[in-house]
C-alpha positions as CSV (number, residue, x, y, z in Angstrom):
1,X,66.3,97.9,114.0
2,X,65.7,100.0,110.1
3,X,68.7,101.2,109.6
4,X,68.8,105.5,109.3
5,X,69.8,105.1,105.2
6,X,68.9,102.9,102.4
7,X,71.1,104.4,99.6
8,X,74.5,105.7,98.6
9,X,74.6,108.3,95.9
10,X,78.1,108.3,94.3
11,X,79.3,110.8,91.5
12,X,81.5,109.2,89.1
13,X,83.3,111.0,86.3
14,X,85.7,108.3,85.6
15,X,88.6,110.1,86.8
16,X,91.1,108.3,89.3
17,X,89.8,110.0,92.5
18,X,86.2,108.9,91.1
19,X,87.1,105.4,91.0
20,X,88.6,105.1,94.2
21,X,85.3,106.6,95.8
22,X,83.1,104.1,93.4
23,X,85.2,101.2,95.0
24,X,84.5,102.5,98.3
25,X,80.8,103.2,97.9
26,X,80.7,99.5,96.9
27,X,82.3,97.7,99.6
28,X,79.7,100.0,102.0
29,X,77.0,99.4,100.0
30,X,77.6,95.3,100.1
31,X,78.7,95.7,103.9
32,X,75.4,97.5,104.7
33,X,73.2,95.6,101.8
34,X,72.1,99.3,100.5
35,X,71.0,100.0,97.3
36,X,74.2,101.9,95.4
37,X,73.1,104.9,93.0
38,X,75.7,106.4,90.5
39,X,75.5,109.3,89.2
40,X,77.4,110.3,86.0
41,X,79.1,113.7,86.3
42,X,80.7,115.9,83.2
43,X,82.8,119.0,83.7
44,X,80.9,121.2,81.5
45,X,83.9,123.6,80.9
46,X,85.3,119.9,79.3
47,X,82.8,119.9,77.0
48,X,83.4,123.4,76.1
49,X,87.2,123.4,75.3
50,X,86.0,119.6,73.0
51,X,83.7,121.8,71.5
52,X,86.3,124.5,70.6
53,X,88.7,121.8,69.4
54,X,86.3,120.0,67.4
55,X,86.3,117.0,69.6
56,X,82.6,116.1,70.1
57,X,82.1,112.9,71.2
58,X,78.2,112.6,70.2
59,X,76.5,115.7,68.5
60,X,74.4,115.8,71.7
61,X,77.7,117.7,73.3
62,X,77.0,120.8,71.0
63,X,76.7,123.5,72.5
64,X,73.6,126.1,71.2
């Protein structure tokens, strides 16, 4: 039987909550032998008040 899904898509921002679900996603995804995808999230509004402060963390995070 092909099973209904061959990837998990899991958004990571590297908070707490993130890494519990990244843990997850990788005992499923070695359970099931699918392919894991992560996908880097970023609070804009974070980048906003760095940007405010003076806190950029690559000149990339400017803001126009």
């Amino acid at each position: 039987m092909i099973g209904l899904f061959h990837k998990i898509l899991v958004p990571v921002d590297f908070s707490p909550c993130s890494d519990a679900a990244f843990k997850t996603a990788v005992q499923l995804a070695r359970a099931s032998k699918l392919e894991l995808v992560m996908l880097h999230v970023i609070d804009t509004g974070t980048i906003a008040a760095f940007n405010r402060l003076g806190l950029l963390a690559v000149p990339s995070d400017a803001t126009v």
